[in-house]
C-alpha positions as CSV (number, residue, x, y, z in Angstrom):
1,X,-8.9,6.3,-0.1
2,X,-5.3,7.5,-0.6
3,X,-3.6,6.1,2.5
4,X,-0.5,8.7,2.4
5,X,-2.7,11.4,1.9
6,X,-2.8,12.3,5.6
7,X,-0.5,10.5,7.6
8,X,-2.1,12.1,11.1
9,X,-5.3,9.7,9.9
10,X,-4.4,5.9,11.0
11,X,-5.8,3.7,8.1
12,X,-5.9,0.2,8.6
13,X,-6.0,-2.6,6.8
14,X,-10.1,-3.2,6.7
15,X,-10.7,-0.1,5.4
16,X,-8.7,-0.2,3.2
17,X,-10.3,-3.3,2.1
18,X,-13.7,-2.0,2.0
19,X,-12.8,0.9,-0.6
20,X,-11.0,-0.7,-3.2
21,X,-13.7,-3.7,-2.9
22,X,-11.0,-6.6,-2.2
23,X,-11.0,-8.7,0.9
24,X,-9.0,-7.7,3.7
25,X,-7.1,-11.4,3.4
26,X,-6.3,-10.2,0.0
27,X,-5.0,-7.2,0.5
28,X,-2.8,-8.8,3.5
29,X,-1.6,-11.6,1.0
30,X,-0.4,-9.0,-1.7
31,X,1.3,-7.0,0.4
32,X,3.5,-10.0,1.6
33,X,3.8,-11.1,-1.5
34,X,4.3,-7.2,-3.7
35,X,6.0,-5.1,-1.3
36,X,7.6,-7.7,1.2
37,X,6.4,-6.4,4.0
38,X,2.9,-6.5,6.3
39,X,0.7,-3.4,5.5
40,X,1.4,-1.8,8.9
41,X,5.1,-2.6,8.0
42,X,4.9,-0.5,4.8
43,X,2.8,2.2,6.5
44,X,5.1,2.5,9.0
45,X,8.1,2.6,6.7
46,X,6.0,5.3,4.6
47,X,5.4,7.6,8.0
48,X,9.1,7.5,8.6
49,X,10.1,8.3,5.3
50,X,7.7,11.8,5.3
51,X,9.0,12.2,9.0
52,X,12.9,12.9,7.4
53,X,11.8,14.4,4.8
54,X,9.9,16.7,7.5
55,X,13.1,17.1,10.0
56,X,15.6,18.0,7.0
57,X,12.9,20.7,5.9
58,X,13.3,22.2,9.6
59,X,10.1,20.8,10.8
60,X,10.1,20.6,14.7
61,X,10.5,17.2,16.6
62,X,6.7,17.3,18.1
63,X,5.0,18.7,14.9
64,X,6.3,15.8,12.8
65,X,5.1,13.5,15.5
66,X,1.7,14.8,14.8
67,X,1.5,14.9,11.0
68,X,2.9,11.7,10.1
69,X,0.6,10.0,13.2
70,X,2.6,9.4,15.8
71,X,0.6,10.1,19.4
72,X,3.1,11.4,21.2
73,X,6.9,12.7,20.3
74,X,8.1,9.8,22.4
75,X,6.4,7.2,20.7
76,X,7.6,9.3,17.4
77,X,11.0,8.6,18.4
78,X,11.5,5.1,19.4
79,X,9.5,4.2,16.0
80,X,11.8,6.6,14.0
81,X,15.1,4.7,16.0
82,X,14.1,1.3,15.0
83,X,13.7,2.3,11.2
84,X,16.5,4.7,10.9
85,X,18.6,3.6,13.3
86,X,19.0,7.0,15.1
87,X,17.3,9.9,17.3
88,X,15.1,11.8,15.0
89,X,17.1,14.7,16.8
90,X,20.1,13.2,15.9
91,X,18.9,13.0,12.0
92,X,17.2,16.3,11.8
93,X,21.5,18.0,13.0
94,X,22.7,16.5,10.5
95,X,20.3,16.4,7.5
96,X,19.1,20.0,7.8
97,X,20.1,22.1,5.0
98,X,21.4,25.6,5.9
99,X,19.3,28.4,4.1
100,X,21.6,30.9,1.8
């Protein structure tokens, strides 16, 4: 299971466990200890990095939401302002770049 395959797809922790045949305590424990961060930390960290990626490409507010998992565009935004420190509205002005 490829857990940035499809962002719109919540895994957690136990499954990821159950596929790659470690314990879930394990996985939790290298994570700390390998990233520095919990594993919904890093997920969450990996769904806002493909969310700016998304907005600079021109990718709408609501449709980014939805494919990096968020369930709503609200909750899409408070989760993007406490990573990025701004709107994603605010991001996508000023990292869009113009077409020539």
């Amino acid at each position: 299971m490829e857990v940035t395959r499809d962002l719109s797809v919540p895994k957690r922790l136990g499954e990821l466990a159950r596929t790659s045949g470690a314990s879930e305590r394990t996985l939790a424990r290298l994570f700390r200890t390998e990233m520095g961060m919990t594993y919904p930390q890093w997920r969450n960290t990996i769904r806002v990095y493909q969310a700016m990626i998304n907005l600079a490409e021109g990718m709408t507010i609501s449709a980014t939401a939805h494919d990096c998992g968020w369930a709503t565009p609200s909750a899409f935004s408070e989760g993007f302002r406490s990573v990025v420190g701004q709107t994603p509205r605010t991001y996508q002005m000023t990292a869009v770049r113009p077409t020539p």
